[in-house]
Structures are given as structure tokens and as C-alpha cells.
N, C-alpha and C positions, 0 to 999 in steps of 0.2 A: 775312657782314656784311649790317649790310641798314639804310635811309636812315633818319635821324631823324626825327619831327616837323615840327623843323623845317626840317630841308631838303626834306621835301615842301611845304610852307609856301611856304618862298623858291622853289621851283621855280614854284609857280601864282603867281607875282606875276610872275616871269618872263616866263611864257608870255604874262600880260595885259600885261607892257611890252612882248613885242613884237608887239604889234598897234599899239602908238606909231606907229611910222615910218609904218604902211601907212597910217593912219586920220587920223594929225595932221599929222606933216614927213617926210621920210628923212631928212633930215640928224639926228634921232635915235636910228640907227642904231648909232653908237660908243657908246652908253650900255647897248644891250643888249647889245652886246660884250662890252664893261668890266661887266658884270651877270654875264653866263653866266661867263667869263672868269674871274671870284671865288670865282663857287661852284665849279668847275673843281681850282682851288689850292686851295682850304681841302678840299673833300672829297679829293682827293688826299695833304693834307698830314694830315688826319683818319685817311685807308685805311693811311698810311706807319707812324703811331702805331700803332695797332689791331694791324695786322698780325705787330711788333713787342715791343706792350704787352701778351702774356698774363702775368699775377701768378704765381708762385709760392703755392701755396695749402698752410696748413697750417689741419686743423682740431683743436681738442682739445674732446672730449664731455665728460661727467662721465660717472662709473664706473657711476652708477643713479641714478634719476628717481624724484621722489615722482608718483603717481597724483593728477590733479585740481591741480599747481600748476605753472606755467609756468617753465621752467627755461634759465639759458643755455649757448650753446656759443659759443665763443671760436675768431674766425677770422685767423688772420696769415696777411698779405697781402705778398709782396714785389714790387714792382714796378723794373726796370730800364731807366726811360728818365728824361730829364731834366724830362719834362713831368708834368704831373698829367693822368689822368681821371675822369671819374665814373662812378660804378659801384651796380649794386642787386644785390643778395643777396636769394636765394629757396631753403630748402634743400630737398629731395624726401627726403621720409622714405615708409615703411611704418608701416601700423597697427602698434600702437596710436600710433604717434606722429601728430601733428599739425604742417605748418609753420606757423609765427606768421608775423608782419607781415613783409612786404618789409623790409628793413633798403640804404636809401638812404644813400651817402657818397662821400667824393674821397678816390682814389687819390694819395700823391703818392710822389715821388722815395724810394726807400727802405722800410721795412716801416710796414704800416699794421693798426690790432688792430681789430676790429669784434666787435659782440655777435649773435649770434643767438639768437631766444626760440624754442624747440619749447614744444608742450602735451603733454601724456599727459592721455587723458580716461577711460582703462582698462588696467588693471595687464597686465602680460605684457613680450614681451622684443620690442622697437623697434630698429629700423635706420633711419641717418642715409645715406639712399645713395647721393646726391650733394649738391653745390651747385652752383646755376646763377648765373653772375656777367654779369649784363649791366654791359659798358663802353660808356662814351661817349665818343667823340673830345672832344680839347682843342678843336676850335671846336663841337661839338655838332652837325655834320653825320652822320655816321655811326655805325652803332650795331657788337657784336660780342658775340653770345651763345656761353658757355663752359662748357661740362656739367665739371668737376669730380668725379671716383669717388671716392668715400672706401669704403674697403674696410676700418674697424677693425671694433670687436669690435660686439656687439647690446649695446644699452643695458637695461638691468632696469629696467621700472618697480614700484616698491614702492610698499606702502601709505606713507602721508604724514604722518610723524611732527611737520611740523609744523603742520600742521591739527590734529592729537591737540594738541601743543601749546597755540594759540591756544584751543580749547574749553577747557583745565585754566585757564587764565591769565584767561581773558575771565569764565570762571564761578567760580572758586574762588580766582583770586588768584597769588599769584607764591608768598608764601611757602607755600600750602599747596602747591603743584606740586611747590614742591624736598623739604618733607619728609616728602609723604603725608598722608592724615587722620587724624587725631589722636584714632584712637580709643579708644588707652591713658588717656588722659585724661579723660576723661570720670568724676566723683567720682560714685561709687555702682551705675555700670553696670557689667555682667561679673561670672564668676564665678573667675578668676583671680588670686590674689594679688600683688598689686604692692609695697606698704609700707604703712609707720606713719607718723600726721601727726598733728601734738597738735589737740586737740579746739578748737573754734571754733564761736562761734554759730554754729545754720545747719546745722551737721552732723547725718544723720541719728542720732538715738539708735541704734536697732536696729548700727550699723556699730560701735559703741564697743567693743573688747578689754579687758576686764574684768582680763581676768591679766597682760597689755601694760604698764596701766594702773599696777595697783600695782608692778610691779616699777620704774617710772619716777615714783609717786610724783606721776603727773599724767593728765588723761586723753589716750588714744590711741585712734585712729579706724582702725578698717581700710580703704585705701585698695584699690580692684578696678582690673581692667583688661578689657576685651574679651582674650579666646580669641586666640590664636594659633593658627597650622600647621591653619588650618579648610580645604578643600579646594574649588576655582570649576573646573568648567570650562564653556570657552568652545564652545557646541555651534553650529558656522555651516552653515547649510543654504547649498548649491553650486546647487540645480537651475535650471530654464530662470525660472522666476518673479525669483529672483534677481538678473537679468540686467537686470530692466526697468530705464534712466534714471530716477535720479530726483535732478531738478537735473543737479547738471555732473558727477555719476559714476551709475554703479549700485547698484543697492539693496546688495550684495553689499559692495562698498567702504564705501559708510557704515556698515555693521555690523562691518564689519573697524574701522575708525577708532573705533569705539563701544566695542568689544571691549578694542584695546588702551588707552584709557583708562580703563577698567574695572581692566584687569590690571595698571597702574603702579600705583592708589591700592591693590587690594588685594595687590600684593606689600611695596610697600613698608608696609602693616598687617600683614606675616608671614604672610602664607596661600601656600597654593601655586594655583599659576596652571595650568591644560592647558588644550587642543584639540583640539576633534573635527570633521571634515568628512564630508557626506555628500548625495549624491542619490538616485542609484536604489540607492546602496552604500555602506556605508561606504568611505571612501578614504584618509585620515588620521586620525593617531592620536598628539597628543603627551600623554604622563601628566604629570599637576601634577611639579609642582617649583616650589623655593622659591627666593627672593635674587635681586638686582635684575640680573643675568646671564640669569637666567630671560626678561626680558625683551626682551633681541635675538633668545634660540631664536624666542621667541612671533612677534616680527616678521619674521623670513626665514620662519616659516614659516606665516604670515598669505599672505606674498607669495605661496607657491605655490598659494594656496586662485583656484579660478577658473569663475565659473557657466559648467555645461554645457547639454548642449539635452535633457538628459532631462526629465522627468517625476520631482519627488522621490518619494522611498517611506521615509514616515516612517517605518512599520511596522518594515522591516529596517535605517535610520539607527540608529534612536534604541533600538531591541532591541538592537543592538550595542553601543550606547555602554552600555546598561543589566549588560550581560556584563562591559563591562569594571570598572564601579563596584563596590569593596567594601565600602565604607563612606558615610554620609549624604556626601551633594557637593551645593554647590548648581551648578546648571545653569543654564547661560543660553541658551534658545534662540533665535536668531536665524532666523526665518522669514518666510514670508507666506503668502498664498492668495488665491484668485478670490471665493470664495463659499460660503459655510456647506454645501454639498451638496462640495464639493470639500474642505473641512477635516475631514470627519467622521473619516476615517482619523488624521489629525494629533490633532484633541481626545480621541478615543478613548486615542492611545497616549501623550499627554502625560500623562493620568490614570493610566495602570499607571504611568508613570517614577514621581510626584508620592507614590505610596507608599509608596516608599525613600526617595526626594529632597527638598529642599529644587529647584522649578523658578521660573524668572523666563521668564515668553516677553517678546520682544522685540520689535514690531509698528513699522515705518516708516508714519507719515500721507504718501498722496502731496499734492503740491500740486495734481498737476492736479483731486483730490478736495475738497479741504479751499478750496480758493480760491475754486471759485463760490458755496459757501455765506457768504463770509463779504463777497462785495461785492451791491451792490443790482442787481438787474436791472434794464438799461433799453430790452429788446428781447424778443420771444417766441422768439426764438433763446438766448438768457440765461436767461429763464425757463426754459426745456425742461435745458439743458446744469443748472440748479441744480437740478431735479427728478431726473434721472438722478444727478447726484453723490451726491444726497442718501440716493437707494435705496442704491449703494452703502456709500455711510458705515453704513446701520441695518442693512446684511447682514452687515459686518465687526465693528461693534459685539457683535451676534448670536452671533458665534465668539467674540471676545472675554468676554464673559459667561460662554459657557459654560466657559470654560477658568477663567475664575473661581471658578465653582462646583465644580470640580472640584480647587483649592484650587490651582492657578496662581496668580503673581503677575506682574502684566501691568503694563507699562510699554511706552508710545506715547506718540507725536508726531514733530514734525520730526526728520531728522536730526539736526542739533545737540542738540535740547534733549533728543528723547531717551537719548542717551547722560549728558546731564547727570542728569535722572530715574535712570536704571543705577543711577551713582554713588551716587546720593541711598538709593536703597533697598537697594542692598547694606551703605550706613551703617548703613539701620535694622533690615537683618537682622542685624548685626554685634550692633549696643546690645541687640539683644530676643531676642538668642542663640538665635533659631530652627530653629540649626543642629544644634544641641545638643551 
């Protein structure tokens, strides 16, 4: 146990009353008494609680933690005395966990439920290792700190299905989230047969079924759809570059979250969805598959994807993945790099895939790059920091180009909007059947 605030407080006004008697009267004297005297009984009647007043503590976690969104745990408290006290909660986790805010509250007579918020700011598996309960006596004289073990299972943190959410809903709507994009629909695009629809201004000629036509006695228009069972996989680079923060997760998590909202609108368009991972190796290996089941595989095994401290080697990544491909796939590579002298290996081997494949690379803008270009300097310290940024940006453009030229298709910017971009151009490789 160990003394309040405020009874350190009330003890220095003590000590200055009794200098009263010596300085003013002695007849004084019973006020300091009746002073110490108080503090006496209450901190004793404070030490009698405390000593008596440890809670009963039950904690219950959740089964797995989304990465990047703050989560609660639910604390019942039982307490067995007739008085109330106050109490703070602080929990001690391990990485990747993070404890949130102190959680301040009163204890009273009987069980008490409180919230606790943990963070995950990076996927992997989190322990909640104890909780620490500071009580306070019913008069606020004495304190009593409680270490709490919680010995359950390690918490999963997974990638964050509802951040994939909020980006489908924020940019494309509600109804398109629940039923995919609609690219059966589309009149005149694909080379697919879908049906018959009588003729109406507006319709392209060239579409009109001539033999349709007379057997119905009226005209009929052949209705197309985009391709089906076309084949995506998800190629995510694991290595040390990966790893960099950018914002409140890692590069590596935003492309996961990119990914899987890639792979809901194109499953539920009928194509099959895979996975590839790799750094200095390949490491994982899921084959497409189709049907919205596909879906959970993709995400537990998203969750296992996790940047190491290698050095990627595109060379033997992405030659692997090129072994496993039998037929045209488009590929999405998820990458990065320092510097066009550092990418040479990567543009080189993106160019042999791009021969077989239909490739999208996938390029994160960081902020800490893109931000000082875009405010005014108002210092030579400013100045300098938007000269440097600025080099970078024309060295990564630079890589970018070239992987252009080599008939990549490159989509960049923020996390968010990047993956909204994804989306947008996997539409228009869908409409313009590039896939063939």
C-alpha cells in the first residue's frame, strides 16, 4: 500500500499547523491533535478496506483482433465489502499488443463490468499478461496496487476486415459491396453470351441476331457479359522494405487490406482468387479457387503473411510463382523499393512474368514523401526536407516508368485510394478482356 495524493497533501498542512502552538498560542495544541488524530482513523479505516478489498477479477478477451483497429476486453470485477472504492485499470500486454487508455471507475458492493481498449498496430499473436488495478480507499487516504495474471490463450491479430469494409462502403456504396461489381451487366462489353433482349433505340446494330430475330417475328439483340473463372493471384512481397510504418500499420498490412478487397469484388465477379508470398523465397503458395468460401481461405491466410528482415529476391519469388502459372493469370504485385539501382532485378523480372501474364504492380505513396511536396515551405529546414522528398518521388517515378514500358500496369497512391485504383482497373481489365 502506499499513501494518496492526498494524504500527502493533508499531512504537509499538518505539519505547517503544528507550528501554530509554537509561533501563535499553545493553547492550539488540541487542534493539532484532533488534526493528526483524523488522519490516524481514516487512514487506518482506509488500510482496514484495502487490505480486505482485493476484487475478484475475471477477464474475457476476444478469440482474434483486427490489425490497426482498437478492440475491447471486458473486465468483471467482484468485490466483497459493503463500501465502494475507486479503482484504475491498466492492462500489460506484449507486442504486438498495445495497452490503451487507463480505464478510471468505482468499485461498488457486488460485481462491477468495465471496458478495456488494447490496440494491435501489427498482425501476429498478442498476449494480455496481466492487469494492474489500482484501489483507492473509501476516504481517498490510501492507495493498494494489484498485479492480476491472466494466463488464457494468445490473441490472433488478423488483417482487418472491417477497414476492407469501410473502404468498399466509403467508395463504392453499400449496394455494390453486398453484390459485387456488376460486370455481367454491362450491354455490349465481353465476349460471353448471356441472353436475348428485343431491340430498342440506342442498341448497337452490329449486336442484332438476324435468325433470333425472325423466328420471334421482331428484332433481338445479343445481350454479352464479361468472362467468367478468369484467374487473379495475389503476389505479396514479405521482405524487410515491407515492414516500413506507413501511417498506423505497415506497408505489408495495407497491401493485405488492398488485396482482400480486390479479391471480394473479383470473387464475387466469378473468377478465381490465389496467393503467393515471398522474400528471399518463396514461402507460400494458395492456388485460385473460386466461390465466396474462397474468401475466409484468402483471409487466415493473409493473416499468416508477415515482413521478415531479409532482403527480397525477386529473381527466385516471382520465377517460382512463374513455375507454378499454366495458363494467362493476372498478377498483382505487391512491392516496393529504395531506388531505381535497387529495382533493376525486380523491373527486369516483372518483364519476363508480363510475357505470359497479364501483371498490375502495386506501389504505396508514403506520406512522409508526398506531404512536403504538397505544403508551402516556410523555413530552409522545409525547403531542404521538400528538395529531398522531391528527389525521391523522380527516382521512384523512374522505376515506375520503366515497368511501364515493359507493359506493366501500375497503380499508386495512398493506402486507401490505392486499393480503390485496384479495383477500378481490374474493372477495366475485365470490360477490355485483356485477359483473353
Amino acid at each position: 500500500m502506499t499513501p494518496s495524493p492526498r494524504l500527502l497533501q493533508l499531512m504537509t498542512w499538518g505539519m505547517a499547523l503544528a507550528i501554530l502552538p509554537v509561533a501563535v498560542n499553545e493553547a492550539l495544541w488540541p487542534i493539532v491533535v484532533f488534526f493528526w488524530g483524523g488522519l490516524f482513523v481514516f487512514g487506518g479505516l482506509d488500510f482496514l478496506a484495502l487490505a480486505r478489498g482485493a476484487p475478484h477479477v475475471e477477464l474475457d478477451p476476444p478469440p482474434q483482433a483486427s490489425v490497426g483497429e482498437p478492440f475491447p476486453v471486458k473486465v468483471l470485477l467482484h468485490l466483497d465489502l459493503k463500501t465502494r472504492l475507486g479503482c484504475r485499470l491498466l492492462p500489460e500486454t506484449s507486442p504486438p499488443l498495445l495497452p490503451g487508455k487507463e480505464v478510471e471507475s468505482v468499485l461498488y458492493p457486488g460485481a462491477t463490468e468495465l471496458m478495456l481498449e488494447l490496440e494491435a498496430p501489427q498482425r501476429g499473436e498478442g498476449f494480455l499478461e496481466a492487469l494492474w488495478i489500482k484501489l483507492l480507499g473509501p476516504f481517498g487516504m490510501l492507495h493498494r496496487n494489484i498485479r492480476h495474471v491472466h494466463e488464457g490463450e494468445p490473441i490472433p491479430i488478423v488483417p482487418s476486415l472491417p477497414r476492407v469494409r469501410r473502404i468498399a462502403l466509403q467508395h463504392f456504396g453499400a449496394w455494390q459491396y453486398r453484390g459485387g461489381i456488376r460486370l455481367e451487366q454491362l450491354p455490349g462489353d465481353g465476349s460471353e453470351f448471356d441472353a436475348l433482349e428485343a431491340y430498342v433505340p440506342g442498341h448497337d446494330l452490329r449486336s442484332i441476331d438476324w435468325k433470333a430475330s425472325a423466328r420471334h417475328q421482331a428484332l433481338r439483340v445479343r445481350r454479352y457479359r464479361v468472362e467468367r473463372n478468369q484467374r487473379l493471384v495475389l503476389c505479396l512481397d514479405t521482405g524487410r522494405l515491407m515492414a516500413d510504418p506507413l501511417g498506423d500499420m505497415q506497408r505489408l498490412d495495407h497491401a493485405i487490406h488492398a488485396s482482400l478487397l480486390l479479391s471480394y469484388f473479383a470473387l464475387k465477379a466469378g473468377d478465381l482468387v490465389g496467393m503467393y508470398g515471398y522474400d528471399s523465397e518463396a514461402h507460400s503458395w494458395f492456388p485460385p479457387a473460386t466461390g465466396m468460401r474462397n474468401f475466409k481461405r484468402l483471409h487466415h491466410a493473409s493473416a499468416g503473411l508477415h515482413p521478415s528482415f531479409t532482403e527480397t529476391n525477386h529473381v527466385l519469388g516471382l520465377y517460382g510463382l512463374l513455375r507454378k502459372l499454366n495458363r494467362r493469370t493476372l498478377v498483382i504485385v505487391f512491392s516496393d523499393f529504395t531506388d531505381a539501382t535497387t529495382a533493376e532485378l525486380m523491373v527486369e523480372t516483372l518483364g519476363q512474368l508480363v510475357r505470359k501474364h497479364l501483371v498490375i504492380f502495386v506501389a504505396l505513396d508514403d506520406p512522409l514523401i508526398e506531404t512536403p511536396l504538397l505544403q508551402q515551405p516556410q523555413s530552409v529546414e522545409q525547403v531542404a526536407e521538400a528538395l529531398v522528398a522531391n528527389d525521391l518521388r523522380v527516382e521512384r517515378h523512374k522505376v515506375l516508368k520503366q515497368l511501364q514500358r515493359k507493359g506493366v500496369h501500375i497503380v499508386h497512391g495512398p493506402p486507401d485510394g490505392a486499393a480503390v485504383k485496384l479495383v477500378a482497373r481490374y474493372t477495366e481489365i475485365k470490360r477490355r478482356e485483356l485477359l483473353g
